[in-house]
N, C-alpha and C positions, 0 to 999 in steps of 0.2 A: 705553740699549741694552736694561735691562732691561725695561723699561717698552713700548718696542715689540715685543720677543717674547709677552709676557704678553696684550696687546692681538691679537696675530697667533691665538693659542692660546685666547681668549676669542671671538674673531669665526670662528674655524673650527670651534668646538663651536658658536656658536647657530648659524651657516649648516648644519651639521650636525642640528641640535634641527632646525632648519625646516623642510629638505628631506625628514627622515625623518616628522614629522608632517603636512606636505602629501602625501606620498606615501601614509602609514595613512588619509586624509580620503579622499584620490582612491578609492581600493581601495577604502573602505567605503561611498561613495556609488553607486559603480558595483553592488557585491552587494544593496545596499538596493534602487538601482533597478530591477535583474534580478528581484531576489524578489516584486516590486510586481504588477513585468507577467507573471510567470509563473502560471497558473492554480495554485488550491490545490489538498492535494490534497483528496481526494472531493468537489468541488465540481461533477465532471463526471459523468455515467454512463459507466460501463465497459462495454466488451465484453467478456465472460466466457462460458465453456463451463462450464454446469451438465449436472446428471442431473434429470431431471422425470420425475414417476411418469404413465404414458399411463395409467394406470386408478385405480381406488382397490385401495391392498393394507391389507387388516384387520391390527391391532396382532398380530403375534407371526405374524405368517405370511413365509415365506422371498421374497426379492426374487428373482423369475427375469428371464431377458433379455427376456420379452414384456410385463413390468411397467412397463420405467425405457428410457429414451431420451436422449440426448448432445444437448442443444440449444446454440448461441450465444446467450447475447441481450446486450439493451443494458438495463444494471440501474443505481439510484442505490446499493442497498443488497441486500449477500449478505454470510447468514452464512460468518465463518472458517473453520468445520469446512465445510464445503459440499463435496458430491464433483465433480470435474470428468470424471472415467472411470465408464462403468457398470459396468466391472469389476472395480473398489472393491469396490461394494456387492453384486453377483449374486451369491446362494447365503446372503449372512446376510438376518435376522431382526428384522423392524421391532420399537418400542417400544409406540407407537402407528398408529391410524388415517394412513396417508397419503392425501391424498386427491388427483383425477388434476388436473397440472398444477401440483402442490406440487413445490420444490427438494425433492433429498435431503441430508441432511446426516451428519456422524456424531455428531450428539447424537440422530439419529433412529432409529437401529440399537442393536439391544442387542449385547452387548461378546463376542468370539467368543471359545470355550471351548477 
């Protein structure tokens, strides 16, 4: 008697072991294959709203609204600091030379007082 319980109580933990390791196999082949087929990321170009300077504004001169303009484009690569509003930046003070058709960023603005 004992002997069959024991066997009942060994064969319901490995049908248990199995089912729950076919179960973590199935789940992890599925997320493996999902991540395969899904594009990486920055592998694409993005559509992004920058600020681009329409002229060239000289180092230390103040960015007005007839300077800088709100484009969309399709980029592989923008800097993080990057402004997406001209409103950000209208009224402060370049670092440097920007020249026209250059992103603005804010590593390009000196630090407002």
């Amino acid at each position: 008697m004992a002997t069959k319980q024991l066997v009942l109580i060994f064969g319901v933990i490995l049908t248990f072991m199995l089912c729950t390791g076919l179960a973590y196999y199935w789940a992890w082949q599925n997320v493996w294959n999902s991540s395969r087929r899904a594009p990486a990321i920055g592998s694409e170009p993005l559509e992004i709203k920058l600020v681009a300077a329409t002229k060239d504004i000289p180092a230390g001169s103040e960015i007005g609204p007839a300077n800088v303009e709100e484009r969309r484009e399709t980029t592989n690569h923008v800097a993080l600091d990057a402004f997406g509003f001209a409103s950000e930046c209208i009224g402060r003070k370049t670092k440097w030379l920007v020249k026209k058709g250059e992103y603005l960023a804010k590593h390009d603005i000196l630090p407002q007082n």
